[in-house]
N, C-alpha and C positions, 0 to 999 in steps of 0.2 A: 541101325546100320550107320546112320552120318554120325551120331557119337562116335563109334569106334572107328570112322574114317578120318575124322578130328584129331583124335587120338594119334593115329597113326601120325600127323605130323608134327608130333611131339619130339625134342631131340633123344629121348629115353631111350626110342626105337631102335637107336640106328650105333653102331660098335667105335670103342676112342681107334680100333683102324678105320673105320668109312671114313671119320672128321681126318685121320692122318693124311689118310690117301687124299681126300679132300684136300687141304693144305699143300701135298706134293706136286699137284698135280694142276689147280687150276694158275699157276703161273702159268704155265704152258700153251693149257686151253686158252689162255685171256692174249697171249703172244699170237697164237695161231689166227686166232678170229681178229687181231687187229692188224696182222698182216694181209687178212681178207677184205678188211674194208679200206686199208690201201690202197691196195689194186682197183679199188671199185671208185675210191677218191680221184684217182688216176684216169682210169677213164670218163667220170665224170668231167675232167677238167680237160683232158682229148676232145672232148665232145663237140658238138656243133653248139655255135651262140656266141653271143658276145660275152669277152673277158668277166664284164662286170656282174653279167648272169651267171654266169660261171663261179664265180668267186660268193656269192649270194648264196646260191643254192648247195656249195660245200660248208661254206658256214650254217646253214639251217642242217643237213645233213650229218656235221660235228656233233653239234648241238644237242642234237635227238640221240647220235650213237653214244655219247658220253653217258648216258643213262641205263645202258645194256649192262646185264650182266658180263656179257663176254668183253668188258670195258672196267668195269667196277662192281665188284662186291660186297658187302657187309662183312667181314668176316666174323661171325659167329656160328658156335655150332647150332645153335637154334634155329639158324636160317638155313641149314644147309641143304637140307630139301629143297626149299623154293630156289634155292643156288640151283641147284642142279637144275629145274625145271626150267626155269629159265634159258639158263646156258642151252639146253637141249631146245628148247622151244625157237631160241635166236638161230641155234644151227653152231652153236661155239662147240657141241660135244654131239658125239655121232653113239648109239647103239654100244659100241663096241669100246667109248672110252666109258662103258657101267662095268666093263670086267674088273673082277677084284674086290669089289665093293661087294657089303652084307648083299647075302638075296633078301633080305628085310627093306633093306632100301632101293633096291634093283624094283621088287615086286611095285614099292606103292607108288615107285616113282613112273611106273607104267600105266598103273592104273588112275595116276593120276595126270598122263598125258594122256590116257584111252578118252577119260572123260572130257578132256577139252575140244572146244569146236575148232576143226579145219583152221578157220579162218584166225583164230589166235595162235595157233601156232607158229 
């Protein structure tokens, strides 16, 4: 069974629409999730504390989200599974931005967040 789960994150799997869609779509996702951490950069710096702490802990805070998917992505279609896990994992893509896409990549890309622990997600 992990062979053929291996397997499955092969880009073979997955249709030249999933990569399309893929393509059309994660501008959007990446705009939307970094108008999310705007707003959180924002009240970050509202916050209680001084300036200089302030300004510290948005730069550590940069720093780490610059590394998100919902920030940056490889763009290849062999990554495009782990795109998507990610994005979904960070909160950049919700359930319901998987409409469209193959059920090939819908199914494994569930069962490949089923199997992740809570706490990585």
């Amino acid at each position: 069974m992990r062979q053929r789960d291996e397997s499955r994150l092969n880009d073979d799997h997955y249709t030249e629409h999933d990569w399309k869609l893929f393509r059309s779509r994660i501008g959007g996702w990446q705009e939307h999730y970094m108008d999310k951490l705007n707003d959180e950069y924002v009240e970050l710096l509202r916050g209680e504390g001084e300036p200089s702490e302030k300004f510290w802990a948005l730069e550590k805070r940069i720093r780490e989200d610059k590394r998100a998917a919902g920030v940056r992505v490889e763009m290849r279609r062999s990554a495009l599974i782990l795109n998507m896990a990610s994005l979904y994992a960070e909160g950049a893509i919700a359930e319901e931005d998987l409409e469209g896409f193959s059920d090939d990549l819908t199914e494994t890309l569930r069962a490949m967040l089923s199997s992740t622990p809570p706490s990585l997600r």
